[in-house]
VEXBA-294202 format. One record per residue (C-alpha): residue number from 1; residue in three letters; x, y, z. Coordinates in nm, 2 decimals. Each point is the difference from the previous one (the first is absolute). Layout:
// residues N
> NUM, Ala, X, Y, Z .
...
***
This chain:
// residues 459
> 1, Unk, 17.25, 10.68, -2.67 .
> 2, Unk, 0.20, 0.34, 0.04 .
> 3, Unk, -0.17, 0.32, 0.01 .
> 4, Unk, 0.21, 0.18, -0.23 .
> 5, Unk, -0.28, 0.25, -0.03 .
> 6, Unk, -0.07, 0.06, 0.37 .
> 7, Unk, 0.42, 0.06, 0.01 .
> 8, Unk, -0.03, 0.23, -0.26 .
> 9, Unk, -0.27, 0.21, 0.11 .
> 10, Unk, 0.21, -0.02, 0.37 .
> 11, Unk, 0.27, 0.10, -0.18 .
> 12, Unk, -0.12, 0.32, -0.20 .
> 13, Unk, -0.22, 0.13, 0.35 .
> 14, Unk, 0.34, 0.02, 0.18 .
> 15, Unk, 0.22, 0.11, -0.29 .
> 16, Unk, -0.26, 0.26, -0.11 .
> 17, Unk, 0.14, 0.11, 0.38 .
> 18, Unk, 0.29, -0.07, -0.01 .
> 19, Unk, 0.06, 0.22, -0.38 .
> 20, Unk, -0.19, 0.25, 0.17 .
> 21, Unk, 0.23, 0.05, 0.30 .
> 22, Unk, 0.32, -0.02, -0.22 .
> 23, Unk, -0.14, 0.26, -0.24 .
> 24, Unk, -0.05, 0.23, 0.35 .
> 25, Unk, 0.33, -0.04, 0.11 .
> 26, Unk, 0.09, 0.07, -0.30 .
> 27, Unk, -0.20, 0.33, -0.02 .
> 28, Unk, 0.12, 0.12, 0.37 .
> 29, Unk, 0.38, -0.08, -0.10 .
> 30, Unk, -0.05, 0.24, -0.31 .
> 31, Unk, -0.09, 0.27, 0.28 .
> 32, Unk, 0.20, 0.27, 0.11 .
> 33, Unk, 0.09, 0.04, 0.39 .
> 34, Unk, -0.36, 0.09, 0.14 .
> 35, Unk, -0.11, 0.06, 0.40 .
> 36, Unk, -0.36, 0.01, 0.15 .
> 37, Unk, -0.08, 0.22, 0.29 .
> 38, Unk, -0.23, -0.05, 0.29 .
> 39, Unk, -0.09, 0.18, 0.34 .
> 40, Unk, 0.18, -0.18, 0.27 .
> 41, Unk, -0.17, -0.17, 0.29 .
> 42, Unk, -0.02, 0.15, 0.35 .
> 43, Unk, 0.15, -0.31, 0.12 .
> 44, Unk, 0.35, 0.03, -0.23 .
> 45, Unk, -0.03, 0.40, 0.04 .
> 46, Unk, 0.03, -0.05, 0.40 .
> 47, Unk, 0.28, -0.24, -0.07 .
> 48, Unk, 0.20, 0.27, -0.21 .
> 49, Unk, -0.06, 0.23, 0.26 .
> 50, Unk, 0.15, -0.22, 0.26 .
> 51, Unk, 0.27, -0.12, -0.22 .
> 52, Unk, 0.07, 0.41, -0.05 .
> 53, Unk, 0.00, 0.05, 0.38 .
> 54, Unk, 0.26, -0.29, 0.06 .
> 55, Unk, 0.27, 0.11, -0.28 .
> 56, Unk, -0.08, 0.38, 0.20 .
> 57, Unk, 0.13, -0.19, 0.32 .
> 58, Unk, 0.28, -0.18, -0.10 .
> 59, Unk, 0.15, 0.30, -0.17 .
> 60, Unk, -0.11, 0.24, 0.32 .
> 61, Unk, 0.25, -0.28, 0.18 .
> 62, Unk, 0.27, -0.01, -0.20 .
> 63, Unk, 0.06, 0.30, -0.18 .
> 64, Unk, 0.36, -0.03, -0.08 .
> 65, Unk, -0.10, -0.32, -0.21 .
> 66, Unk, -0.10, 0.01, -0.42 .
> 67, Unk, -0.35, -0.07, -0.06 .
> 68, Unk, 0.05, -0.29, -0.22 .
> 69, Unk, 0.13, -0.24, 0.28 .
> 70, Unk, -0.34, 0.14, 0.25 .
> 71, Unk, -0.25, -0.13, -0.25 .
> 72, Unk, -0.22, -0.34, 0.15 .
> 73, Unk, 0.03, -0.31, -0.18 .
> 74, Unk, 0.27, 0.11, -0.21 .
> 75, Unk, 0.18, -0.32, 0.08 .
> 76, Unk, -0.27, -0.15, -0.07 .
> 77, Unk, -0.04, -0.17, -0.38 .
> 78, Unk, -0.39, -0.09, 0.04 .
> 79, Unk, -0.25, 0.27, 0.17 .
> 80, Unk, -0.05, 0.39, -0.12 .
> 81, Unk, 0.27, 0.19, -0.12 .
> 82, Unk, 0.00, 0.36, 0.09 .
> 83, Unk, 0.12, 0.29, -0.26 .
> 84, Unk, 0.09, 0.38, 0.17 .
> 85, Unk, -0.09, 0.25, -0.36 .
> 86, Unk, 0.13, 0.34, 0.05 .
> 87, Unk, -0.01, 0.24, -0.31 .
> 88, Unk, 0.40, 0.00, -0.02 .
> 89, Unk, 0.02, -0.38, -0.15 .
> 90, Unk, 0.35, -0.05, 0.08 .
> 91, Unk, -0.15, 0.02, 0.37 .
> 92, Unk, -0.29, -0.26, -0.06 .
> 93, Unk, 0.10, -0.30, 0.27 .
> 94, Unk, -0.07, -0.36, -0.08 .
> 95, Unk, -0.07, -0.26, 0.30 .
> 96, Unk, 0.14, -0.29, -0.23 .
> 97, Unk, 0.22, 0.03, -0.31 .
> 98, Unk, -0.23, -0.25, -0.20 .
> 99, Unk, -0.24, 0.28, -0.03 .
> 100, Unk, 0.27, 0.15, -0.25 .
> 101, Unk, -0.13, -0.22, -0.22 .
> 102, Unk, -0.38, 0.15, 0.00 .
> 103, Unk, -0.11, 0.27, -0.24 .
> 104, Unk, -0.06, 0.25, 0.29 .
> 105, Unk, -0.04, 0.27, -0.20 .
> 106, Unk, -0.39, -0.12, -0.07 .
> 107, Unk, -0.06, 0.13, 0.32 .
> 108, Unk, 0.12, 0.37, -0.06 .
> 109, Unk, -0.40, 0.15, -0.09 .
> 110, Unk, -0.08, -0.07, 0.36 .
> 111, Unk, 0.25, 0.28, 0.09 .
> 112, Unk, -0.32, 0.24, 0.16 .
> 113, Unk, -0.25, -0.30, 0.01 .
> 114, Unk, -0.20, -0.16, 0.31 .
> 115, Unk, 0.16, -0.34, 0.13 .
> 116, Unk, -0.15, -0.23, -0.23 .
> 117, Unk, 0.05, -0.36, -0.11 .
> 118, Unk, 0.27, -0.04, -0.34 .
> 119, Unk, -0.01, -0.33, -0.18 .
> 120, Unk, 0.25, -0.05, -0.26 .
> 121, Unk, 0.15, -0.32, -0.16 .
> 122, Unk, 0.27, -0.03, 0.24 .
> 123, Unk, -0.12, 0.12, 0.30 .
> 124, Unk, -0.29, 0.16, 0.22 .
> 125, Unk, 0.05, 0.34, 0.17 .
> 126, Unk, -0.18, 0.16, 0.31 .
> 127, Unk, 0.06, 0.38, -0.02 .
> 128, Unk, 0.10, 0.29, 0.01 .
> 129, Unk, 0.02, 0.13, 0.38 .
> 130, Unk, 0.23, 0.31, 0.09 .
> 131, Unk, 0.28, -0.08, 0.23 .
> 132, Unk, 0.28, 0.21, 0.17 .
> 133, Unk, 0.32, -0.13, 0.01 .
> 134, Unk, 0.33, 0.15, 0.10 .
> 135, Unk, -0.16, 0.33, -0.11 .
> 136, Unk, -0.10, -0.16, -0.31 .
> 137, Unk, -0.33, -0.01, -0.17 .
> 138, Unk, -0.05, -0.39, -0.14 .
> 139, Unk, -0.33, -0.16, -0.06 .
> 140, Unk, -0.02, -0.36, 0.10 .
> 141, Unk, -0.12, -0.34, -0.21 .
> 142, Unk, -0.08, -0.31, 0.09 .
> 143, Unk, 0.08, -0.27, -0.24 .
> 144, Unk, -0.06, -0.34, -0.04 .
> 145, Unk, 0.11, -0.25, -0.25 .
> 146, Unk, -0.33, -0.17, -0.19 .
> 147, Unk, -0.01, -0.35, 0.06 .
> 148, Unk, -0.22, -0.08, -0.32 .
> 149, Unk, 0.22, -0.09, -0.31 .
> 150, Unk, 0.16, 0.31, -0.24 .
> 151, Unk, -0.30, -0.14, -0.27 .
> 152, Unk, -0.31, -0.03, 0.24 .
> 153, Unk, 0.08, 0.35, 0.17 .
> 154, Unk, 0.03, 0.17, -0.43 .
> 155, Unk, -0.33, -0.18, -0.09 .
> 156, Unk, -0.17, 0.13, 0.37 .
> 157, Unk, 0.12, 0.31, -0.11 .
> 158, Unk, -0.15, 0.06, -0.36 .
> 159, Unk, -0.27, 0.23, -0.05 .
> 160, Unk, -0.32, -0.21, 0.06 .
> 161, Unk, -0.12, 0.08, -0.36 .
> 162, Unk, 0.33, -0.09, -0.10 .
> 163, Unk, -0.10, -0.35, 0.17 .
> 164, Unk, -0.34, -0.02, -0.10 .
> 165, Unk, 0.08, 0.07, -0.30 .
> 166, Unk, 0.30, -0.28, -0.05 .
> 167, Unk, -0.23, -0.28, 0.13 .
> 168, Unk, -0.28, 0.06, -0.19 .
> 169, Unk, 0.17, 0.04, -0.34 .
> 170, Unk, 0.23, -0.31, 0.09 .
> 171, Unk, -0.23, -0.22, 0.10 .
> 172, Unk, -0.24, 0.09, -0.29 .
> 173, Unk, 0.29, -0.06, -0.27 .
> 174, Unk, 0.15, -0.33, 0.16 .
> 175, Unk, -0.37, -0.12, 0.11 .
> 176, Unk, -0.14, 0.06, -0.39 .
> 177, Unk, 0.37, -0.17, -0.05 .
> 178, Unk, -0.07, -0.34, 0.15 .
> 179, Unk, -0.41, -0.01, -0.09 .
> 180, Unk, 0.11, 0.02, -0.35 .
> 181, Unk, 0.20, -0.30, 0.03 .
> 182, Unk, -0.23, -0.18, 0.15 .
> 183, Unk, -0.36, 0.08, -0.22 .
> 184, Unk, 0.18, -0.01, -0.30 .
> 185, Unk, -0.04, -0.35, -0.06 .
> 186, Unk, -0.38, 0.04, 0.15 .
> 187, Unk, -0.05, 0.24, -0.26 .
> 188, Unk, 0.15, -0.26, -0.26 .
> 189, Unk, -0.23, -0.25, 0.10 .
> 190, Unk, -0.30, 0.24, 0.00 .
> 191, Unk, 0.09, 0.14, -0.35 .
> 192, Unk, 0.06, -0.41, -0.15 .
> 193, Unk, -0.34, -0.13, 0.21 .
> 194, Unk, -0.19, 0.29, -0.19 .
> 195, Unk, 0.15, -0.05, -0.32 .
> 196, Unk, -0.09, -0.38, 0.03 .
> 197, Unk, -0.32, 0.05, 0.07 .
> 198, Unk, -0.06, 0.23, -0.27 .
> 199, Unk, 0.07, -0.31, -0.23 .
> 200, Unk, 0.42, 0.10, -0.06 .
> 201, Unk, 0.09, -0.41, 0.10 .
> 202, Unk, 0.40, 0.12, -0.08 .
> 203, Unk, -0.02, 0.25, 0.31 .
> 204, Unk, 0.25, -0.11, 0.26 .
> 205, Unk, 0.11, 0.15, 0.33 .
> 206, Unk, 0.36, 0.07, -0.11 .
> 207, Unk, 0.14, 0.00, 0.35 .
> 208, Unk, 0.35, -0.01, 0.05 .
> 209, Unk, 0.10, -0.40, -0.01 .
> 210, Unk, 0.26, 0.12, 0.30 .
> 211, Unk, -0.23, 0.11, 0.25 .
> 212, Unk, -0.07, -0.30, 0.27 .
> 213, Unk, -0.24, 0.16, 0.21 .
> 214, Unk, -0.42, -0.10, 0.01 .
> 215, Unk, -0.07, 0.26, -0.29 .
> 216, Unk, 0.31, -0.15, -0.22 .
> 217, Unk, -0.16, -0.31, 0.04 .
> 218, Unk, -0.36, 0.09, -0.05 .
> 219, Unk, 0.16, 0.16, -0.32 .
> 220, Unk, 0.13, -0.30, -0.10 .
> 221, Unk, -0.35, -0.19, 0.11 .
> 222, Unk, -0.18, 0.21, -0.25 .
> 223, Unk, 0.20, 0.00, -0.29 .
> 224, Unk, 0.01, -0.39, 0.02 .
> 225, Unk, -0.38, 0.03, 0.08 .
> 226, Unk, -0.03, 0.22, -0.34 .
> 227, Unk, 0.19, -0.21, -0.19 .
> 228, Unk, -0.19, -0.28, 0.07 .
> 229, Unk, -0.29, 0.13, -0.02 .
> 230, Unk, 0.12, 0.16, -0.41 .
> 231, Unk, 0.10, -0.36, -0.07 .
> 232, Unk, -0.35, -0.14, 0.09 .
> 233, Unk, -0.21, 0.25, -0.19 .
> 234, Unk, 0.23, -0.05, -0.31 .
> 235, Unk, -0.03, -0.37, 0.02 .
> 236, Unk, -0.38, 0.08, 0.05 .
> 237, Unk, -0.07, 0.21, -0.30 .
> 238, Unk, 0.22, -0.23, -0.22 .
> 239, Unk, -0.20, -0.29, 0.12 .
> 240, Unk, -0.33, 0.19, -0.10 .
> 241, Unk, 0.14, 0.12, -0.35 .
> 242, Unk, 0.13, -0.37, -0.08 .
> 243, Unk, -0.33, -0.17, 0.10 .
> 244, Unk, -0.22, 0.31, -0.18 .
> 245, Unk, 0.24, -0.14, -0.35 .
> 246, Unk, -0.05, -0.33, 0.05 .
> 247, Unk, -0.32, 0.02, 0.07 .
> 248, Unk, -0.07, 0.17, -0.38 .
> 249, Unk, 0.09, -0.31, -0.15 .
> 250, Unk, -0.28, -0.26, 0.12 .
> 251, Unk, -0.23, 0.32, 0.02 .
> 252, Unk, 0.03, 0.02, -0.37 .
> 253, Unk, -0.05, -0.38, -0.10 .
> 254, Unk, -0.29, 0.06, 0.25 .
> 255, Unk, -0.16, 0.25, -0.22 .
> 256, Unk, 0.10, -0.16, -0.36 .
> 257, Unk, -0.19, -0.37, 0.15 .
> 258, Unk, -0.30, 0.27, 0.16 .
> 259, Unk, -0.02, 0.15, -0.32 .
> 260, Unk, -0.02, -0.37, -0.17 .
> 261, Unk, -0.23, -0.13, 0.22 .
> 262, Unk, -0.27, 0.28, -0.06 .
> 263, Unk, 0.02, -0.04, -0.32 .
> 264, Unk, -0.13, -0.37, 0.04 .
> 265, Unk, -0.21, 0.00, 0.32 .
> 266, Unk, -0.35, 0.03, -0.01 .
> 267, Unk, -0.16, 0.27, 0.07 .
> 268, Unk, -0.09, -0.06, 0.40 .
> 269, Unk, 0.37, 0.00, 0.06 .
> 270, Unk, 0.09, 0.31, -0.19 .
> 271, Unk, -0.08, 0.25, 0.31 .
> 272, Unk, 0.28, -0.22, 0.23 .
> 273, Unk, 0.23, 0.01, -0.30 .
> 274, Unk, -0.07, 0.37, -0.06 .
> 275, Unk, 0.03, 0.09, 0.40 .
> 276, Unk, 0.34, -0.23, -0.04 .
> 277, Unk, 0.13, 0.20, -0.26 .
> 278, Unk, -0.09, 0.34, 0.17 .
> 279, Unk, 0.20, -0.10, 0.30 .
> 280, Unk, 0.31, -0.12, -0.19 .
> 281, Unk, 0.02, 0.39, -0.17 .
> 282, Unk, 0.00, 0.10, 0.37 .
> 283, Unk, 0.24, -0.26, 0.12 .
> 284, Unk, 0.19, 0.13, -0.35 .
> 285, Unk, -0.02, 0.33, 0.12 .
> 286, Unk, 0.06, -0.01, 0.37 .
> 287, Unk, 0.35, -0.22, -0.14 .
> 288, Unk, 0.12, 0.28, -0.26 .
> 289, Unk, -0.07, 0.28, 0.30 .
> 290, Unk, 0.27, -0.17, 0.21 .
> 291, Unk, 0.20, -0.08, -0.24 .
> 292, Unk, 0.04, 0.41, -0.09 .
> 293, Unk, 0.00, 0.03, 0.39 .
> 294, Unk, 0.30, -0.17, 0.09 .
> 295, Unk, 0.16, 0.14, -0.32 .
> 296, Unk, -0.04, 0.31, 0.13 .
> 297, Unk, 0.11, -0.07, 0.35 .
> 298, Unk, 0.32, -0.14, -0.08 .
> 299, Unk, 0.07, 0.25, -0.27 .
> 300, Unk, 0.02, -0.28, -0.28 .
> 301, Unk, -0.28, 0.17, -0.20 .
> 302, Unk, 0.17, 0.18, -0.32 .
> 303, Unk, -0.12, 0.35, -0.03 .
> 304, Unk, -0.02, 0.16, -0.29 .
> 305, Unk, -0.07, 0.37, -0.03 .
> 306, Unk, -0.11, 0.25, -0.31 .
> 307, Unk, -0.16, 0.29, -0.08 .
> 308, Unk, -0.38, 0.00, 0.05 .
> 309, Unk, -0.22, 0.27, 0.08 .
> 310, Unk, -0.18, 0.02, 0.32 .
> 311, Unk, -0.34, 0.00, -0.25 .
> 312, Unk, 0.10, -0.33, -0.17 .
> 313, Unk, 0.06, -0.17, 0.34 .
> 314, Unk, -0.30, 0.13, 0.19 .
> 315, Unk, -0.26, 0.00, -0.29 .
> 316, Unk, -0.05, -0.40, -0.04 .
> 317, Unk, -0.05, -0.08, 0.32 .
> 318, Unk, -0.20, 0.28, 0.12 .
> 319, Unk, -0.26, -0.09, -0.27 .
> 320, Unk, -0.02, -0.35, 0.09 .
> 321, Unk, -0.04, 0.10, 0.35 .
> 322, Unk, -0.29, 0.23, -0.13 .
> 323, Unk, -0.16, -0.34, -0.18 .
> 324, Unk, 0.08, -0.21, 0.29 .
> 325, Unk, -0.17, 0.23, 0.23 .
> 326, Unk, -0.31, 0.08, -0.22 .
> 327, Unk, -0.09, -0.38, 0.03 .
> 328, Unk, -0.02, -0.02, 0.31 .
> 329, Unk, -0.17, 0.36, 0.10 .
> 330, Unk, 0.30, 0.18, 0.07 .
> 331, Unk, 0.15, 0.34, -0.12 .
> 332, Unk, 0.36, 0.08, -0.07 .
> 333, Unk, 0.12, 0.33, -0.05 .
> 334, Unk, 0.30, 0.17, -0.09 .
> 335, Unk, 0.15, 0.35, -0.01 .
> 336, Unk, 0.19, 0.13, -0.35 .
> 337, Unk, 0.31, -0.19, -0.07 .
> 338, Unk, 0.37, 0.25, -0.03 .
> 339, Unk, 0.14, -0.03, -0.31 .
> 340, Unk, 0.31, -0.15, 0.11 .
> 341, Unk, 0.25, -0.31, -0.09 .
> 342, Unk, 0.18, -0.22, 0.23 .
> 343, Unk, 0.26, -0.27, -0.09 .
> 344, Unk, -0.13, -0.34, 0.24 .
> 345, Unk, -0.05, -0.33, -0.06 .
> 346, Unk, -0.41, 0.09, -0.13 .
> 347, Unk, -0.07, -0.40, 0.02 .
> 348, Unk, 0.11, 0.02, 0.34 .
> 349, Unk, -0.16, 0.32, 0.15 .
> 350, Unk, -0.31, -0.10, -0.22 .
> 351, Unk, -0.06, -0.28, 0.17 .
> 352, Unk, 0.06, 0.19, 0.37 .
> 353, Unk, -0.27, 0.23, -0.11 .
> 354, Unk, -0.26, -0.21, -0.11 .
> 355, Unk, 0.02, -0.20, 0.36 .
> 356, Unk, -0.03, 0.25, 0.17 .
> 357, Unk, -0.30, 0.18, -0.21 .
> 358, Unk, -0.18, -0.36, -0.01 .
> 359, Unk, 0.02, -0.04, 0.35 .
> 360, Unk, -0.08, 0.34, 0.09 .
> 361, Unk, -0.32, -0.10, -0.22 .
> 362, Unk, -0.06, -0.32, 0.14 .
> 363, Unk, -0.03, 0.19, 0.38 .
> 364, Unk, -0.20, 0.29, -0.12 .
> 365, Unk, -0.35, 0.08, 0.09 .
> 366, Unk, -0.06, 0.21, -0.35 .
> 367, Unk, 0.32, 0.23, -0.04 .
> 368, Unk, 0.32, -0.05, -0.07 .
> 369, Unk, 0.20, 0.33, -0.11 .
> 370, Unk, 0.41, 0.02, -0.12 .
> 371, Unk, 0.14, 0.36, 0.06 .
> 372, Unk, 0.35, 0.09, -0.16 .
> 373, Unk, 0.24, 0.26, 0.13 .
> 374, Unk, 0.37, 0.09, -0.10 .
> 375, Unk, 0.23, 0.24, 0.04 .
> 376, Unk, 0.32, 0.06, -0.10 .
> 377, Unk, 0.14, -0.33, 0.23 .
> 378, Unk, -0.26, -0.24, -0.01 .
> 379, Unk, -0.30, -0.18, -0.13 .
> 380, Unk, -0.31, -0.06, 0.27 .
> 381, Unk, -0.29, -0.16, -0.14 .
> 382, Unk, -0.24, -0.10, 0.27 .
> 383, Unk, -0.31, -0.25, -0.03 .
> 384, Unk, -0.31, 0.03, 0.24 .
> 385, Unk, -0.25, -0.24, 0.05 .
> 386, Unk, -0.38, 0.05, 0.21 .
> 387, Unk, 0.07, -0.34, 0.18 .
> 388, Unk, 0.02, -0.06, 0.37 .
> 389, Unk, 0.38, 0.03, 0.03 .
> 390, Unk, 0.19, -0.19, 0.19 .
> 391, Unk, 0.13, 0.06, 0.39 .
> 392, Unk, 0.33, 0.18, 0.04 .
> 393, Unk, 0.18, -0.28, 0.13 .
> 394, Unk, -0.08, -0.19, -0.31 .
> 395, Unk, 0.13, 0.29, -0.24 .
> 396, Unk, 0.36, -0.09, 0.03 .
> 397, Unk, -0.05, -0.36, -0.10 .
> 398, Unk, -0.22, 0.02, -0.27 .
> 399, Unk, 0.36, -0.10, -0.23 .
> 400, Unk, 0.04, -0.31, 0.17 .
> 401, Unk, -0.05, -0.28, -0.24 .
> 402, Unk, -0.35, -0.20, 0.05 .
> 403, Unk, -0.09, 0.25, 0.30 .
> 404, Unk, -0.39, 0.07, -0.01 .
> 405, Unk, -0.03, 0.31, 0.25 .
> 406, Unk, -0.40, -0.12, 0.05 .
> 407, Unk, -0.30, -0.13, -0.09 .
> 408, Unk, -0.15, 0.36, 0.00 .
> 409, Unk, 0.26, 0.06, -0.31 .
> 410, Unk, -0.22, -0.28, -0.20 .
> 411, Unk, -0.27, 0.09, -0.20 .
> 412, Unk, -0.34, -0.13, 0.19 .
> 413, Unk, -0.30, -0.24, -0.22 .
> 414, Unk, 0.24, -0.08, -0.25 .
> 415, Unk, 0.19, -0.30, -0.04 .
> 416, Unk, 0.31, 0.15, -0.15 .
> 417, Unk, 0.34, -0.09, 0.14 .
> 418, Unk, 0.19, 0.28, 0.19 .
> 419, Unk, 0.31, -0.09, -0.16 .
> 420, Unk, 0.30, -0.17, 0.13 .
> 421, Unk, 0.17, 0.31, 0.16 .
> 422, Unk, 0.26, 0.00, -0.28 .
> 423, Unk, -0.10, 0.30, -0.18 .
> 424, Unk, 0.13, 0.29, 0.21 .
> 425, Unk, 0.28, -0.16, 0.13 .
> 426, Unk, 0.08, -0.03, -0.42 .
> 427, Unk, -0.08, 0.38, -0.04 .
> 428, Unk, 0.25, 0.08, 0.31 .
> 429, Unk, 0.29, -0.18, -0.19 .
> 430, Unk, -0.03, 0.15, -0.31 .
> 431, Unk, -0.06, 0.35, 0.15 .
> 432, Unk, 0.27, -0.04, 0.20 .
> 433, Unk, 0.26, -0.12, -0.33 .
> 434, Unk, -0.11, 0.31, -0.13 .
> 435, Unk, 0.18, 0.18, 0.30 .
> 436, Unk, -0.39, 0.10, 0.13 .
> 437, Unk, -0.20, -0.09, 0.27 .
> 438, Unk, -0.35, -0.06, 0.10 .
> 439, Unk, -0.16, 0.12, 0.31 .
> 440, Unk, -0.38, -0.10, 0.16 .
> 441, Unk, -0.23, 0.19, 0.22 .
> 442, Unk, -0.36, 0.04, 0.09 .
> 443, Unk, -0.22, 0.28, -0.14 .
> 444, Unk, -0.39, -0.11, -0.05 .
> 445, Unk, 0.14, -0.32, -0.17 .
> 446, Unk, 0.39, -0.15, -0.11 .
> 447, Unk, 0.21, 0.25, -0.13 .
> 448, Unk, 0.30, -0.10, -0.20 .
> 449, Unk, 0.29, 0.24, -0.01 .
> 450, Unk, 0.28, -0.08, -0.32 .
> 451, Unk, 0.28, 0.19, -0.01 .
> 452, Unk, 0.25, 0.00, -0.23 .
> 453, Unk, 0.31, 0.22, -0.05 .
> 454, Unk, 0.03, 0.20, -0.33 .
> 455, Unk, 0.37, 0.09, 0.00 .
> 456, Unk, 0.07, -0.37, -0.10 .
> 457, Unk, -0.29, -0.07, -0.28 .
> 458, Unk, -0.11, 0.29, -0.14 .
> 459, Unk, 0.17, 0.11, -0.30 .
***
């Protein structure tokens, strides 16, 4: 298998280098002509001094001859090249007539200075030192080609902020550059893994079908993986709602011959017949709950909103709770309702209020309180129960359909049922139709947070 990844990453390390060195070259080109100075070494200083002494003999020994053709090396093309500066220019001598071609003149400010090491683009200079020639005052340089290229010797020559300061910011830019291109697609399949496992089974990757390296392909891995896995729990939910509807049918003929029979049996068998029908209403019930269920998850359910006040919706159910609770030792308590109207489906958020008041009754010890709060964005209306709660890492899956968080969230000496987990994964859906959304925590007891935004139903 190719490592189009390892390539890549080989490939961005050394053209992160690479784009920094161009963008330096290109920074030193942009320069004007600059020099650097330094104090020159006894070593080359004893070797200008001799060099001065043996242009001093040769012109002590032939004095009738021009000082250009006395000069060492000057037939020479490789080795130092000597330059005679005297403060008349058209008297400056030159040992070799390629050194026309050198900007000279950059060495003009060392006129009184000590002899000192020059390095400009071009060339390197050893100098000043006086010499008498002929009369004449000239002060003698050493040059020497550079061997480095014209390039290397411009960037050797920047400013060493100048340098610092090129590589940092080029390698930052080019570097942040390439590791985009490369975690994008990690970020992709971070952002599509969380959104999939918040329950959004149309979440996908979305990573470019062109890219051939190991994330393109793990791109492609997921999506298939997410597709599959959409198609399975589509097929599973339709499964459940077609059994739950067929399963009305005998249920129904069940209860019509229960009903017959009880009419007719003596009167040893009417507590089986009576326990028979009691458990068809809950075999009725548990049916028409997931039924509504997977209306709402597949967004089949028709929704019809209208005008109600929050009074009118709240009022019914909050005195059956009362009831409810009163029969079995429990209080429920509630805060003034605001005189307010929203447009919803009331059948629909009636019934996601009442499961979540009736279990917060079953779970209670005594107390079960609703709280209501809104502003001029949105509706919270909170329910509290006194029961033992349920461990954080339970609170986010209280929704799931037929989840029981524990057996310390069912009510102890009684032989009640604790439901079939149905009820708040109901009260989720139609919250969340209703552009809301409900929210669990801990605080002595379950407390159930409903939200719901006013800008889209009150009128």
């Amino acid at each position: 298998m190719r490592k189009y990844l390892l390539i890549k990453i080989f490939l961005w390390f050394w053209g992160t280098i690479a784009a920094t060195l161009f963008v330096l070259m290109s920074i030193s080109l942009l320069q004007p002509d600059i020099l650097e100075t330094r104090r020159i070494s006894p070593a080359m200083m004893k070797n200008l001094h001799h060099l001065k002494r043996s242009i001093e003999r040769r012109v002590q020994s032939r004095p009738e001859q021009a000082l250009g053709t006395l000069l060492p090396g000057r037939h020479r093309n490789h080795g130092p090249k000597i330059y005679l500066r005297h403060s008349d220019e058209q008297l400056n001598i030159l040992s070799h007539a390629t050194l026309r071609e050198w900007d000279l003149s950059l060495l003009n400010f060392t006129t009184s200075a000590q002899p000192q090491v020059v390095d400009t683009e071009r060339y390197r200079a050893y100098g000043p030192l006086d010499i008498q020639l002929h009369g004449e005052t000239y002060q003698l340089f050493q040059l020497m080609d550079h061997r480095d290229p014209h390039i290397l010797t411009k960037i050797r020559m920047l400013p060493n902020w100048a340098k610092l300061t090129v590589l940092v910011l080029a390698s930052f830019a080019f570097s942040l550059w390439f590791a985009r291109g490369l975690l994008k697609p990690v970020r992709q399949l971070q952002q599509a893994a969380a959104s999939l496992a918040l329950g959004k089974l149309d979440a996908r990757a979305g990573i470019n079908v062109s890219r051939q390296d190991e994330l393109g392909q793990l791109g492609k891995d997921f999506d298939q993986m997410a597709n599959r896995l959409q198609a399975h729990v589509i097929q599973q939910k339709r499964l459940l709602a077609d059994i739950s509807h067929e399963l009305r049918s005998p249920l129904t003929r069940l209860q019509m011959a229960n009903g017959i029979a009880s009419d007719k049996a003596p009167a040893p068998l009417l507590p089986y017949l009576q326990r028979v029908e009691k458990e068809a209403h809950l075999l009725e019930h548990m049916l028409s709950d997931i039924l509504q269920l997977s209306r709402l998850e597949s967004q089949q359910l028709v929704i019809t909103p209208h005008p109600i006040s929050l009074a009118e919706l709240l009022e019914p159910i909050l005195d059956d709770a009362r009831f409810e609770g009163q029969q079995l030792g429990k209080q429920v308590d509630w805060q003034t309702i605001p005189d307010m109207t929203l447009t919803v489906d009331a059948a629909l958020l009636n019934r996601a209020f009442e499961n979540i008041l009736r279990n917060a009754i079953k779970y209670a010890n005594k107390q079960v309180s609703l709280s209501i709060l809104c502003n001029d964005e949105q509706l919270t209306v909170t329910i509290s129960d006194d029961g033992p709660g349920v461990s954080e890492a339970m609170l986010e899956k209280l929704c799931i359909p037929f989840f029981r968080a524990s057996q310390a969230r069912t009510p102890e000496g009684t032989s009640e049922p604790g439901g079939f987990g149905l009820g708040l994964a109901i009260a989720q859906h139609a919250v969340k139709v209703h552009h809301g959304h409900i929210q669990f925590s801990n605080h002595s007891g379950l407390r159930v947070t409903v939200t719901l935004p006013i800008s889209n139903h009150v009128l």
